[in-house]
N, CA and C atoms of all chains as a GROMACS GRO file, in nm:
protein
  573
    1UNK      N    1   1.558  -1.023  -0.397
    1UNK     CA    2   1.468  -0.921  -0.452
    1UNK      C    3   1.468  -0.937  -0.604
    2UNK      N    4   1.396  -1.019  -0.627
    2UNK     CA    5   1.411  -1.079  -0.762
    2UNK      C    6   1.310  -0.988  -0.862
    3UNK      N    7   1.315  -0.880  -0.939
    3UNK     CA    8   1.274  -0.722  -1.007
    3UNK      C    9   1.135  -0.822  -1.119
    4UNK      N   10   1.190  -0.919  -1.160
    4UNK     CA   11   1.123  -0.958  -1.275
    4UNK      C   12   0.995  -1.012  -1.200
    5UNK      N   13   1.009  -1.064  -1.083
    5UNK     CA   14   0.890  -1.098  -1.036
    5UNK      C   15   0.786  -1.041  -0.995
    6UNK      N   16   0.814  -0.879  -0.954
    6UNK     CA   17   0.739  -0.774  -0.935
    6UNK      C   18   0.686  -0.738  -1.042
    7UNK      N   19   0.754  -0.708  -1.163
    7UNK     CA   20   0.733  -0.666  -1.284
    7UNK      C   21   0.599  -0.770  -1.355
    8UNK      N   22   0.624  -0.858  -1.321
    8UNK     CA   23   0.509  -0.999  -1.377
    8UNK      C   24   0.409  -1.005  -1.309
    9UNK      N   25   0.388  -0.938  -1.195
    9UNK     CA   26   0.270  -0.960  -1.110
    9UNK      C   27   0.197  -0.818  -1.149
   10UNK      N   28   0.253  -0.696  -1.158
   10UNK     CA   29   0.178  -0.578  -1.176
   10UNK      C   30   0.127  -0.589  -1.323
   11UNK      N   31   0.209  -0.689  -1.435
   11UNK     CA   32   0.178  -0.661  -1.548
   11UNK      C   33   0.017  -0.759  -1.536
   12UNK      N   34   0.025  -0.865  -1.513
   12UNK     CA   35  -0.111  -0.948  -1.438
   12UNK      C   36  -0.178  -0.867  -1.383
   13UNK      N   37  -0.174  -0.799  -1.279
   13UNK     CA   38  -0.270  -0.713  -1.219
   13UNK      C   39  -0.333  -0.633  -1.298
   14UNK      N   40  -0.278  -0.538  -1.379
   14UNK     CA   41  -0.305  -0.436  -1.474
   14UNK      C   42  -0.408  -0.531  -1.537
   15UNK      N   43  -0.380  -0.617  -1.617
   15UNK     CA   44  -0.445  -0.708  -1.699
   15UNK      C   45  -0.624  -0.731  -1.666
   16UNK      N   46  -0.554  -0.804  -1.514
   16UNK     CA   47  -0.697  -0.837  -1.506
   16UNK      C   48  -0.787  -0.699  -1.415
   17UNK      N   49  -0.729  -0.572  -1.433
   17UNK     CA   50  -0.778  -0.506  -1.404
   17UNK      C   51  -0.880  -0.427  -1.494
   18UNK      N   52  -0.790  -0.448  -1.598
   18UNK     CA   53  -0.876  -0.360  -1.734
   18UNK      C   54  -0.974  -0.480  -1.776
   19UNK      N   55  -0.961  -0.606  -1.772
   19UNK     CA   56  -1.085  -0.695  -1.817
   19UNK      C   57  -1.206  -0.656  -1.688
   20UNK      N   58  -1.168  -0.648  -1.588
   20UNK     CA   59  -1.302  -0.639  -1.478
   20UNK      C   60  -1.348  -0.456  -1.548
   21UNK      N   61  -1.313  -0.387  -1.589
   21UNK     CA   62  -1.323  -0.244  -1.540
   21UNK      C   63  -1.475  -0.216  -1.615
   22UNK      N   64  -1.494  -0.304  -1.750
   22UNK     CA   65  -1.603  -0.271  -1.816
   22UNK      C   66  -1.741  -0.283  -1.718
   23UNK      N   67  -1.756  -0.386  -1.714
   23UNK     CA   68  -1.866  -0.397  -1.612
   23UNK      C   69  -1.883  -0.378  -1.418
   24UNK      N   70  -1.771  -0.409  -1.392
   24UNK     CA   71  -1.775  -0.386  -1.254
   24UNK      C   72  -1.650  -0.280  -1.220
   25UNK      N   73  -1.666  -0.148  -1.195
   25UNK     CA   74  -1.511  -0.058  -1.189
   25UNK      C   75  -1.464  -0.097  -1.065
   26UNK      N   76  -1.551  -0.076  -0.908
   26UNK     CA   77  -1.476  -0.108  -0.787
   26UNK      C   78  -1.402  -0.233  -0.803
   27UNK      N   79  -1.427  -0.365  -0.899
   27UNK     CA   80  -1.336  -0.482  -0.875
   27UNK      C   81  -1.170  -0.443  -0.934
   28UNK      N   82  -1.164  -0.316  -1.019
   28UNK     CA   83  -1.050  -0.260  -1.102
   28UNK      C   84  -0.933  -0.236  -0.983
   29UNK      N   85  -1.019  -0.125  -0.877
   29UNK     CA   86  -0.941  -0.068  -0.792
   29UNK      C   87  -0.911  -0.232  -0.671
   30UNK      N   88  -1.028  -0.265  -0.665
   30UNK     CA   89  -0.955  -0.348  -0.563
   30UNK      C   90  -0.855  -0.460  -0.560
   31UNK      N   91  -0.846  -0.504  -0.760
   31UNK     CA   92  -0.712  -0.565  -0.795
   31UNK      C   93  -0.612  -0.492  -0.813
   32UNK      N   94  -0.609  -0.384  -0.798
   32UNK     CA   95  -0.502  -0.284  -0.801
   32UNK      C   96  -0.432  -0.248  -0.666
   33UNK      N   97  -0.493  -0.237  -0.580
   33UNK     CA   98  -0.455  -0.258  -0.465
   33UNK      C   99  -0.381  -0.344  -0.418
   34UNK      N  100  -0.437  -0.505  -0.430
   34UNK     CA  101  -0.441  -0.588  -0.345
   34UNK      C  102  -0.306  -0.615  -0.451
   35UNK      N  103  -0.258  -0.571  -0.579
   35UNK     CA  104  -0.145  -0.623  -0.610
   35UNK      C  105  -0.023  -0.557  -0.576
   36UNK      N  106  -0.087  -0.392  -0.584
   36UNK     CA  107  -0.006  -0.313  -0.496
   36UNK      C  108   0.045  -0.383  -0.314
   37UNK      N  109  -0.028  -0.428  -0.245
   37UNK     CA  110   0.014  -0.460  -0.148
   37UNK      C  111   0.074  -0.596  -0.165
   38UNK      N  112   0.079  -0.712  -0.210
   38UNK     CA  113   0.195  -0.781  -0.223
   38UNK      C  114   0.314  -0.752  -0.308
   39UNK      N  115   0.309  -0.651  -0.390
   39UNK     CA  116   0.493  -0.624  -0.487
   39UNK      C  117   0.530  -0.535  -0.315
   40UNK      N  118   0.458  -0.451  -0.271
   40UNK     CA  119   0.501  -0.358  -0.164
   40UNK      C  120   0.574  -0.454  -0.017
   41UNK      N  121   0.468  -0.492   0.001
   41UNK     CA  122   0.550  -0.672   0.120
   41UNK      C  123   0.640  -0.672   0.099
   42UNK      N  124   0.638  -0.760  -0.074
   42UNK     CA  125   0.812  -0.823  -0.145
   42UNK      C  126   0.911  -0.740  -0.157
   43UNK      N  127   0.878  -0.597  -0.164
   43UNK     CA  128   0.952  -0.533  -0.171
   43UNK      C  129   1.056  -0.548  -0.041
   44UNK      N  130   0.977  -0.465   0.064
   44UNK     CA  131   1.036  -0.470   0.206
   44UNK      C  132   1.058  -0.566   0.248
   45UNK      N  133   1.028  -0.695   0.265
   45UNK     CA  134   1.102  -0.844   0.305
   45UNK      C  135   1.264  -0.852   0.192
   46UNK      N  136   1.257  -0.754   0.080
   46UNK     CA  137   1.374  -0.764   0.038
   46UNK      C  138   1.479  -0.648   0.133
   47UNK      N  139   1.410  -0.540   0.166
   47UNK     CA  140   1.503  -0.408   0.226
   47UNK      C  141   1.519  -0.472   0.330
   48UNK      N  142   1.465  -0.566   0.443
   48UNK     CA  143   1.540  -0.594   0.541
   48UNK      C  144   1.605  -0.625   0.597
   49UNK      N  145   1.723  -0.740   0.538
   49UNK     CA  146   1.858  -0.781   0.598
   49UNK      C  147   1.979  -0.695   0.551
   50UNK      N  148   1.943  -0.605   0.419
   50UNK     CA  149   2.056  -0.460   0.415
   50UNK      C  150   2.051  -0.385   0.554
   51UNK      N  151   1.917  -0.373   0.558
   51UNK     CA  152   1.874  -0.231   0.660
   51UNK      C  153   1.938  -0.304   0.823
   52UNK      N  154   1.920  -0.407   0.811
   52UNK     CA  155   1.969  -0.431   0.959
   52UNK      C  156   2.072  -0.443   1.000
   53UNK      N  157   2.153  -0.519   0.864
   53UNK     CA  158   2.328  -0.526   0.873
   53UNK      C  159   2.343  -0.347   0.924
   54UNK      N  160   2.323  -0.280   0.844
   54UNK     CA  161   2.368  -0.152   0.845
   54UNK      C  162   2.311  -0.055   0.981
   55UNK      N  163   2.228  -0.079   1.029
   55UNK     CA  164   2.222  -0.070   1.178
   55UNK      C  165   2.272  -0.112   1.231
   56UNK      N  166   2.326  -0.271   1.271
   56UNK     CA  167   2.429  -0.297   1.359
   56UNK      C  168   2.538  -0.226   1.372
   57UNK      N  169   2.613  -0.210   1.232
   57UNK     CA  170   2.714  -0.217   1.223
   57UNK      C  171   2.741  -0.045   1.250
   58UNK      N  172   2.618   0.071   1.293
   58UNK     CA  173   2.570   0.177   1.341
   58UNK      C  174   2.619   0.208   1.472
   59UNK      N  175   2.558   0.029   1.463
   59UNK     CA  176   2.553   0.018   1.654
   59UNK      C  177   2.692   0.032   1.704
   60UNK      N  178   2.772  -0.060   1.647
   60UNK     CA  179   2.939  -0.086   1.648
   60UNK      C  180   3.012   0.075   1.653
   61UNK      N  181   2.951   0.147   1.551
   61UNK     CA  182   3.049   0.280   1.547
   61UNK      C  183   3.031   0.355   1.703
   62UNK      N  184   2.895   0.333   1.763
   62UNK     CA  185   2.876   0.402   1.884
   62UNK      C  186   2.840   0.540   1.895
   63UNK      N  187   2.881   0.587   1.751
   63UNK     CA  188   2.758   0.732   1.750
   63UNK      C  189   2.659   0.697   1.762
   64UNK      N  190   2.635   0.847   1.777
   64UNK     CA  191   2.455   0.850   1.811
   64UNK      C  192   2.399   0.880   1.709
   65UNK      N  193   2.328   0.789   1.641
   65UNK     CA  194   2.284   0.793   1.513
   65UNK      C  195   2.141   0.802   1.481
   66UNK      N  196   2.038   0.894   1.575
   66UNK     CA  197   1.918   0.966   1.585
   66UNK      C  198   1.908   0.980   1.443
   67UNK      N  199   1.980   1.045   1.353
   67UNK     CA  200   1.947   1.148   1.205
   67UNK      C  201   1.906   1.061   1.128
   68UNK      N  202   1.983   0.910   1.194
   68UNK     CA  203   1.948   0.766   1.046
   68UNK      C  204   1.802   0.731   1.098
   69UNK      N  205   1.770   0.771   1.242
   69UNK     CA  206   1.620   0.665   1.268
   69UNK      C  207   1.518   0.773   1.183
   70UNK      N  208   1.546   0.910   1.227
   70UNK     CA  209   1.445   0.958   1.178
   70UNK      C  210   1.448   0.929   1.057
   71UNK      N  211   1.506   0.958   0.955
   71UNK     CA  212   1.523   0.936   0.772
   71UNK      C  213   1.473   0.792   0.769
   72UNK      N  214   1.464   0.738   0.852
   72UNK     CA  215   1.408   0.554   0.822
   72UNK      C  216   1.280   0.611   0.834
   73UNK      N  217   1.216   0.646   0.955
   73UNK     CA  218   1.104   0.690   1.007
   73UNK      C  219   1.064   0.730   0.859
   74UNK      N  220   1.097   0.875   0.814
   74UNK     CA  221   1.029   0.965   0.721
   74UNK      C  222   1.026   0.841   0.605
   75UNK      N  223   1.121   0.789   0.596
   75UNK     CA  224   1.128   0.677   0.454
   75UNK      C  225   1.012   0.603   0.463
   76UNK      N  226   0.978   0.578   0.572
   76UNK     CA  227   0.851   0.457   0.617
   76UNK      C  228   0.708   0.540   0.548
   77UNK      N  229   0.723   0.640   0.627
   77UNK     CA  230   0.557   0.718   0.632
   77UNK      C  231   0.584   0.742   0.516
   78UNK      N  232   0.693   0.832   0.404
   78UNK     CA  233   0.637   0.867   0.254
   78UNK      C  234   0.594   0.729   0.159
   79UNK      N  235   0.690   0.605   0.190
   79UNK     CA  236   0.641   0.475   0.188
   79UNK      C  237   0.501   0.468   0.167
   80UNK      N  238   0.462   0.497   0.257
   80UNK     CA  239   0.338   0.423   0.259
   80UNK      C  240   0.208   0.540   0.206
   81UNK      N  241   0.279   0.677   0.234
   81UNK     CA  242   0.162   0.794   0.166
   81UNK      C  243   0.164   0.777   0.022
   82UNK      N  244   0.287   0.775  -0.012
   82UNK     CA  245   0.287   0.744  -0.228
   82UNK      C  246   0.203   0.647  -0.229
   83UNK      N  247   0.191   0.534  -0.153
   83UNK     CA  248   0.111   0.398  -0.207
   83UNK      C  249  -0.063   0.463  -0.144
   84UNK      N  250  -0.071   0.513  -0.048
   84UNK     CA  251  -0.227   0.494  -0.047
   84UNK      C  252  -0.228   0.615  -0.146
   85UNK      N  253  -0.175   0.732  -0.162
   85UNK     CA  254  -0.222   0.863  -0.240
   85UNK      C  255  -0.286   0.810  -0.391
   86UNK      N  256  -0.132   0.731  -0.472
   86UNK     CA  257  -0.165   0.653  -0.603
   86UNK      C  258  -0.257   0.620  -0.585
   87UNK      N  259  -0.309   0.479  -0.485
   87UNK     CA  260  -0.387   0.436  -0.496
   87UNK      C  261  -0.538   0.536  -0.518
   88UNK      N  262  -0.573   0.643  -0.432
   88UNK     CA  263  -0.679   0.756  -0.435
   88UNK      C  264  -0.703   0.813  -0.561
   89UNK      N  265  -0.578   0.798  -0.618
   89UNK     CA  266  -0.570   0.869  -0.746
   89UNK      C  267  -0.608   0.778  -0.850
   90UNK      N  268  -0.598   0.651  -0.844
   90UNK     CA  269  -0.629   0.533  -0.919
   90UNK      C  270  -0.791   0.553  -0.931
   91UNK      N  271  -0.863   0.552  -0.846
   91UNK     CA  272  -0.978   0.583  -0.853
   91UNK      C  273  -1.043   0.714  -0.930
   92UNK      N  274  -0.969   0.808  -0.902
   92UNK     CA  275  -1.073   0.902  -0.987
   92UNK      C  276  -1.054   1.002  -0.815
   93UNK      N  277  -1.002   0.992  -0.754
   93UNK     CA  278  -1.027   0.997  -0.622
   93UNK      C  279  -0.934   1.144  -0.616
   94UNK      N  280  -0.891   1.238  -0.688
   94UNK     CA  281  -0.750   1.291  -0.657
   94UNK      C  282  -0.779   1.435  -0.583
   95UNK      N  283  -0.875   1.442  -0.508
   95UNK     CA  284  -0.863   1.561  -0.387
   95UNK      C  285  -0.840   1.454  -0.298
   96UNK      N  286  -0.923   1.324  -0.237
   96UNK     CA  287  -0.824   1.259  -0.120
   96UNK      C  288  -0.692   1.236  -0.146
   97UNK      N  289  -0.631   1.205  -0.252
   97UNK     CA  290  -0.521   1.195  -0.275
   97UNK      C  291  -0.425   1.282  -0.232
   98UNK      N  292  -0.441   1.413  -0.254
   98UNK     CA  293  -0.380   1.515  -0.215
   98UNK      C  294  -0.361   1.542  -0.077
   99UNK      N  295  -0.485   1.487  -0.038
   99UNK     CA  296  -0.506   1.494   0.126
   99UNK      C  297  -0.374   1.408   0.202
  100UNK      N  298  -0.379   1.283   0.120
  100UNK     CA  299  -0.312   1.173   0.207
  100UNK      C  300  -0.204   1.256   0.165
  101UNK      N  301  -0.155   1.304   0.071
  101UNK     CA  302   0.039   1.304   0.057
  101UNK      C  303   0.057   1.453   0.188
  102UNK      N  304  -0.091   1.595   0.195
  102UNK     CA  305  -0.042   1.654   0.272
  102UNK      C  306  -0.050   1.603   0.440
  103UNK      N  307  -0.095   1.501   0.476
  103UNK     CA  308  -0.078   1.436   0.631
  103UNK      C  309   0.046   1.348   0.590
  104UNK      N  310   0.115   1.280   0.517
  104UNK     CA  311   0.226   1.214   0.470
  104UNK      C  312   0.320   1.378   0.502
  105UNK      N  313   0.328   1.452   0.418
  105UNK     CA  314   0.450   1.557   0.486
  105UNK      C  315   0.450   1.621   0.616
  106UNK      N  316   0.262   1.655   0.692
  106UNK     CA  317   0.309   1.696   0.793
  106UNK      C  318   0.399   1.609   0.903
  107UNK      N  319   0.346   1.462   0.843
  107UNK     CA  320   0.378   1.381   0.959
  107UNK      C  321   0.581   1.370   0.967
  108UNK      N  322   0.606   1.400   0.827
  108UNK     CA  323   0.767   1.400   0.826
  108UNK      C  324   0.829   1.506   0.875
  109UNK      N  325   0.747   1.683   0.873
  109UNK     CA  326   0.750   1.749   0.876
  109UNK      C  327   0.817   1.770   1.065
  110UNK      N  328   0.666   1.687   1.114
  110UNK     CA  329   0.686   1.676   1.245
  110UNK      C  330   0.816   1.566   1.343
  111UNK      N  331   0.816   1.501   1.246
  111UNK     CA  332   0.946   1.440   1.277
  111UNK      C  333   1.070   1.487   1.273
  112UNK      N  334   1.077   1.589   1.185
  112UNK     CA  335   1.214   1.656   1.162
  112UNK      C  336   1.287   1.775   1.268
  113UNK      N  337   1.139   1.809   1.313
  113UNK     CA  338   1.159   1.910   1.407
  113UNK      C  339   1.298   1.906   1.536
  114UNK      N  340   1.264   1.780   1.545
  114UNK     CA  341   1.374   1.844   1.676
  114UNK      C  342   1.550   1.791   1.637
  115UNK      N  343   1.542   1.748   1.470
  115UNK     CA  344   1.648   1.743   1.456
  115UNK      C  345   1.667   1.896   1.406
  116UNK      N  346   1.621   1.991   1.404
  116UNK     CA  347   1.597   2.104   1.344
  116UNK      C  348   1.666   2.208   1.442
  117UNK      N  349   1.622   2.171   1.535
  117UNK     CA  350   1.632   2.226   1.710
  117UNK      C  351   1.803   2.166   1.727
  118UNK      N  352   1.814   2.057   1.680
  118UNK     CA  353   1.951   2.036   1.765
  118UNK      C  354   2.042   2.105   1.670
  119UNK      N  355   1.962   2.123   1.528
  119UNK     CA  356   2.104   2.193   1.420
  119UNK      C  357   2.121   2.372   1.448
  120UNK      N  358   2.003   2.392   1.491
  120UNK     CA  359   2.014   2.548   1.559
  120UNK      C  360   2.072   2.547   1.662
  121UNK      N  361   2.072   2.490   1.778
  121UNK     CA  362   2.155   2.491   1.910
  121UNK      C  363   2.346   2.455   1.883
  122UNK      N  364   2.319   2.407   1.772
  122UNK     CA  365   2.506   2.397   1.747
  122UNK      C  366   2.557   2.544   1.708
  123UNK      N  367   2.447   2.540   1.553
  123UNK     CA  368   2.485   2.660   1.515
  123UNK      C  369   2.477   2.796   1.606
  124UNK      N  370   2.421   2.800   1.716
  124UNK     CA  371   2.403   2.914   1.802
  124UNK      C  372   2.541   2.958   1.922
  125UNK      N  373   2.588   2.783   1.872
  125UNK     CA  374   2.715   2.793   1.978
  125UNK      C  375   2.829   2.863   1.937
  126UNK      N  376   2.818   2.858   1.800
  126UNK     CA  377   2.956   2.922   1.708
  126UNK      C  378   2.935   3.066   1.681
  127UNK      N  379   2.840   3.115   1.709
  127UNK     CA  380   2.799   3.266   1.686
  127UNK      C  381   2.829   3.337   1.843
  128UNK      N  382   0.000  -1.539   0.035
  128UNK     CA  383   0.013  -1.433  -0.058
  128UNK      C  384   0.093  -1.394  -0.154
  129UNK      N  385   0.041  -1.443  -0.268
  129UNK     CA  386   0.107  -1.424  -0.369
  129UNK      C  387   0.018  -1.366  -0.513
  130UNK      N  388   0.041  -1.491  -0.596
  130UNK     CA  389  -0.004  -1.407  -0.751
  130UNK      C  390  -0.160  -1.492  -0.728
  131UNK      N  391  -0.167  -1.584  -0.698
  131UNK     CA  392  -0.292  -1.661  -0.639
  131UNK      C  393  -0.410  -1.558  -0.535
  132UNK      N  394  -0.317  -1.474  -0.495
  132UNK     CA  395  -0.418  -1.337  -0.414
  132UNK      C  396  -0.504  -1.316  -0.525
  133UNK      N  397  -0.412  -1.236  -0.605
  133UNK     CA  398  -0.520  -1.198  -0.732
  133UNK      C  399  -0.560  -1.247  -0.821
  134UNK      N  400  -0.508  -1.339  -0.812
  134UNK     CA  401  -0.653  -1.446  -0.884
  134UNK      C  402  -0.782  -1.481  -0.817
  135UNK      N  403  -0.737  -1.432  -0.714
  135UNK     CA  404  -0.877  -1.493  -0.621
  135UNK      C  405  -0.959  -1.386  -0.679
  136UNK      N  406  -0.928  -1.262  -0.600
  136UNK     CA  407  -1.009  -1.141  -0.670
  136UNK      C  408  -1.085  -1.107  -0.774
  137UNK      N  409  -0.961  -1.125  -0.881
  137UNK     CA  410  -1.048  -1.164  -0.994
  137UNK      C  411  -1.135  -1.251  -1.023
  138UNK      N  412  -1.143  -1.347  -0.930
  138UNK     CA  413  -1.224  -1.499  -0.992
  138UNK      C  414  -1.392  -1.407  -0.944
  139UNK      N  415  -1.340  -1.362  -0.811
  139UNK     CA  416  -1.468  -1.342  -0.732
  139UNK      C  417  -1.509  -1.191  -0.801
  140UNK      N  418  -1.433  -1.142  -0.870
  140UNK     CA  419  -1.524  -1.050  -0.970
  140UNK      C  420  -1.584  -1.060  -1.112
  141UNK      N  421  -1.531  -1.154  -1.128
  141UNK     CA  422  -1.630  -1.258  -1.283
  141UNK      C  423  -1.729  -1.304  -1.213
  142UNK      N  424  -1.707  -1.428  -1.124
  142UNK     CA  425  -1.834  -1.424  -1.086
  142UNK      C  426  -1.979  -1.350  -1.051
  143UNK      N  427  -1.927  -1.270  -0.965
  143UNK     CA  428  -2.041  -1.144  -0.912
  143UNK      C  429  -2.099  -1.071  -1.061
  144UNK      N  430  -1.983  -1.050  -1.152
  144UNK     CA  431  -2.040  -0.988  -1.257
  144UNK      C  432  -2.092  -1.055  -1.302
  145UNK      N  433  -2.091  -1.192  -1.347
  145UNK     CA  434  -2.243  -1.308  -1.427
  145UNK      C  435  -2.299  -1.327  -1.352
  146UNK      N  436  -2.301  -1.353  -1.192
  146UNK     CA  437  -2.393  -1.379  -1.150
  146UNK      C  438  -2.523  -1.244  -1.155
  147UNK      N  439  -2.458  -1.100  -1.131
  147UNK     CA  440  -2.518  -0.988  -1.129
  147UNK      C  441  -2.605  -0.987  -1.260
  148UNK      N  442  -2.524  -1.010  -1.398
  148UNK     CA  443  -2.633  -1.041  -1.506
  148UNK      C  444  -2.735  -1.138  -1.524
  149UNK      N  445  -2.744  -1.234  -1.459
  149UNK     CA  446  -2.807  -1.363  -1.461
  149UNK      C  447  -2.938  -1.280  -1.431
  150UNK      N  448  -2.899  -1.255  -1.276
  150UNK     CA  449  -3.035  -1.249  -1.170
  150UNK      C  450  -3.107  -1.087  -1.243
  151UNK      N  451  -3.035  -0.990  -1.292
  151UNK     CA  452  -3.092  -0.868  -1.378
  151UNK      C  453  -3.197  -0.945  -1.458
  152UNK      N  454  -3.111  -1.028  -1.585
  152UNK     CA  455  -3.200  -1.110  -1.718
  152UNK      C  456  -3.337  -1.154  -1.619
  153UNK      N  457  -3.344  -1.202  -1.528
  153UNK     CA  458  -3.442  -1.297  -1.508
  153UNK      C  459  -3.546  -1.244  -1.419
  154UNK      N  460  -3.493  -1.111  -1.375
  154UNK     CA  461  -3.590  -0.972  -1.370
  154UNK      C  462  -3.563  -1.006  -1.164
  155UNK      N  463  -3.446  -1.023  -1.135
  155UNK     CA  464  -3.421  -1.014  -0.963
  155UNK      C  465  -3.341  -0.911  -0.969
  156UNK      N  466  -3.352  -0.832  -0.971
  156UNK     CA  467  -3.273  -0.717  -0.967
  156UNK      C  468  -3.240  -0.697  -0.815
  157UNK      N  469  -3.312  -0.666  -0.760
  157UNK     CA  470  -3.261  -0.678  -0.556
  157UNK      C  471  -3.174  -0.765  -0.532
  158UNK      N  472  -3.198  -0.885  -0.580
  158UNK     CA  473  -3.096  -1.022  -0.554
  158UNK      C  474  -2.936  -0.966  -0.622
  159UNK      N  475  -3.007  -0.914  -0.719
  159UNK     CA  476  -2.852  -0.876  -0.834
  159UNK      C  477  -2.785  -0.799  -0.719
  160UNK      N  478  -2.814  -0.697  -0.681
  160UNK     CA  479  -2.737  -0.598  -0.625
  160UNK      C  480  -2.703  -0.649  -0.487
  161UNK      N  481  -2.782  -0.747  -0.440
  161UNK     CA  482  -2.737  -0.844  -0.269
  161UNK      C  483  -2.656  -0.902  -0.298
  162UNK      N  484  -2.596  -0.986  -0.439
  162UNK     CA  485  -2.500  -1.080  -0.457
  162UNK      C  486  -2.388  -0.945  -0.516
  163UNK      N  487  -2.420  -0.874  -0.611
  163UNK     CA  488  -2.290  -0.796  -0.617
  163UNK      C  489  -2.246  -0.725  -0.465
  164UNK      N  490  -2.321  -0.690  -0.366
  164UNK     CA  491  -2.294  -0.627  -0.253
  164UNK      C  492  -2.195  -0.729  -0.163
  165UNK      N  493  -2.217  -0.857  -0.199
  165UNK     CA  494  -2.166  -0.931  -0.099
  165UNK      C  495  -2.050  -0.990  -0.155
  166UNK      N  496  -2.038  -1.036  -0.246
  166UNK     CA  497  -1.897  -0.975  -0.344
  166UNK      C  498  -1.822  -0.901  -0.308
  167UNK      N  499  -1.838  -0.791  -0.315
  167UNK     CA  500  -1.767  -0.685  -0.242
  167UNK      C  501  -1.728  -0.665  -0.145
  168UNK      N  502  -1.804  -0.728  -0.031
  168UNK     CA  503  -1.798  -0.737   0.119
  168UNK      C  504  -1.660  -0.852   0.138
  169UNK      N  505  -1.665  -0.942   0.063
  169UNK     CA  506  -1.559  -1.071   0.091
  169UNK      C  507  -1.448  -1.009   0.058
  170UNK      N  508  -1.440  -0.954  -0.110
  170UNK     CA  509  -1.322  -0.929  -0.117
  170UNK      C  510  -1.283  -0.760  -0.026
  171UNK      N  511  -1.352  -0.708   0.012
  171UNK     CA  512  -1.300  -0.627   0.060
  171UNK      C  513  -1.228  -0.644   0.210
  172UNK      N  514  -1.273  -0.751   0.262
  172UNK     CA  515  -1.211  -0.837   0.403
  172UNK      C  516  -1.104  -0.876   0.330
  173UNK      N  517  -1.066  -0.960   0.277
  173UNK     CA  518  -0.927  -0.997   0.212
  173UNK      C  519  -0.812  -0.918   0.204
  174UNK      N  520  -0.886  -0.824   0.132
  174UNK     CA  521  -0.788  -0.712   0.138
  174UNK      C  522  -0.766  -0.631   0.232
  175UNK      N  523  -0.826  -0.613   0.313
  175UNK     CA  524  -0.813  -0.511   0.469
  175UNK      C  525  -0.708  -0.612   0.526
  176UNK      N  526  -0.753  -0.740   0.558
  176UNK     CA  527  -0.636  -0.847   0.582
  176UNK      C  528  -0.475  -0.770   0.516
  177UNK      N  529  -0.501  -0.804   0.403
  177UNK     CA  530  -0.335  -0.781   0.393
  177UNK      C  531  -0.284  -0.660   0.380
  178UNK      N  532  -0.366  -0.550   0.397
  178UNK     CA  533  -0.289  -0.450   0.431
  178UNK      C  534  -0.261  -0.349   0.553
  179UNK      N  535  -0.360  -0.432   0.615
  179UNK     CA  536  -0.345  -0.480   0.805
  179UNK      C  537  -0.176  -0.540   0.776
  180UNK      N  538  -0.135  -0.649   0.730
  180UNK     CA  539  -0.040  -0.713   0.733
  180UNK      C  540   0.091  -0.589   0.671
  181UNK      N  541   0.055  -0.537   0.559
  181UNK     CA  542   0.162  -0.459   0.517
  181UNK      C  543   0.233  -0.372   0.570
  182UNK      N  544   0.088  -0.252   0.673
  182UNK     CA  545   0.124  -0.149   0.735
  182UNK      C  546   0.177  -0.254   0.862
  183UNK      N  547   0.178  -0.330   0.927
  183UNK     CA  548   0.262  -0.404   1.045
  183UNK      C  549   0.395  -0.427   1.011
  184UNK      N  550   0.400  -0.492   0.901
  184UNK     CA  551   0.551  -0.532   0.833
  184UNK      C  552   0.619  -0.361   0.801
  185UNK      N  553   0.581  -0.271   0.746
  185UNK     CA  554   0.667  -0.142   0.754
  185UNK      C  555   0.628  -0.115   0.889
  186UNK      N  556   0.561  -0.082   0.987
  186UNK     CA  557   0.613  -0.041   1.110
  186UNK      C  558   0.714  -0.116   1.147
  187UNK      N  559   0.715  -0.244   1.161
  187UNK     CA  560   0.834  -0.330   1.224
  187UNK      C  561   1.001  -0.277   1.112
  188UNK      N  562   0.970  -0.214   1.019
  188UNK     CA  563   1.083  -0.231   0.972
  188UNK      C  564   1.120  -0.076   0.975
  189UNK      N  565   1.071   0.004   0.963
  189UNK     CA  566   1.094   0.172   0.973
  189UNK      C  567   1.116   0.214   1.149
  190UNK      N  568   1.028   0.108   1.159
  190UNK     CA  569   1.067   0.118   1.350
  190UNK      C  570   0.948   0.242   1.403
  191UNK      N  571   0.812   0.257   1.296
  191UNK     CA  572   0.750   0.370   1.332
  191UNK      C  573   0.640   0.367   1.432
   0.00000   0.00000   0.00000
């Protein structure tokens, strides 16, 4: 996960974003994007041999480790709502923007639920 | 996919933009706006491409 290489590609992107913007604006957003989606790739082809060691080695302890999938889960979807929202917002766009981050929380929202349910059913046991 | 992505992009938005002035100057204005339209159309396939590819690569890795 080499930082400087990300850093060199967005500073390029930016670049040739502000030279297109005078005359053509949609070519602005769509180099903005399209650079957004390869640092975002590189990114995650870097998170994946941490993330998996550390699942196995999940696996090994033999708890039941539901609380880590969901928090991956929610990690995934806000993942990916910050990147399209920015992006909405990049445009000039910022009521869809808002839109995407509130379907980005319900969707975590809804995920959380039944770890929600199992933390009330403990706590209901001790009362 | 790499830094060559966006160079492509960019190449294909210089172009469209002189070509879009050319055909204006020389009084094709319909043509102008068929070649900037189709411009747009390419690179916008490109990019649906790779972020078809992105959202696959975080499902496979969030497990969603």
């Amino acid at each position: 996960m080499d930082v400087t290489k990300v850093l060199a590609i967005c500073l390029i992107a930016a670049a040739l974003a502000v030279l297109l913007k005078q005359q053509r604006a949609e070519y602005a957003l769509l180099i903005s994007l399209a650079a957004g989606v390869i640092v975002l790739i590189y990114i995650i082809s870097g998170v994946y041999s941490p993330l998996l060691s550390l699942k196995q080695r999940l696996d090994e302890t033999g708890a039941d480790y539901s609380f880590f999938t969901v928090a991956l889960k929610a990690l995934g979807i806000g993942y990916i709502t910050s990147f399209i929202a920015d992006s909405c917002r990049d445009c000039g766009e910022s009521s869809l923007a808002s839109k995407a981050e509130l379907a980005g929380k319900f969707g975590i929202f809804i995920l959380s639920v039944p770890l929600i349910l199992d933390i009330l059913e403990t706590a209901l046991l001790f009362l | 996919m790499d830094v060559d992505f966006i160079f492509k992009i960019a190449a294909i938005g210089i172009i469209v933009t002189v070509l879009h002035q050319l055909l204006v100057r020389s009084g094709r204005e319909e043509q102008a706006m068929l070649t900037s339209l189709a411009g747009l159309v390419v690179v916008l396939l490109m990019i649906v491409n790779a972020i078809s590819d992105l959202f696959v690569t975080v499902k496979n890795l969030f497990g969603l």
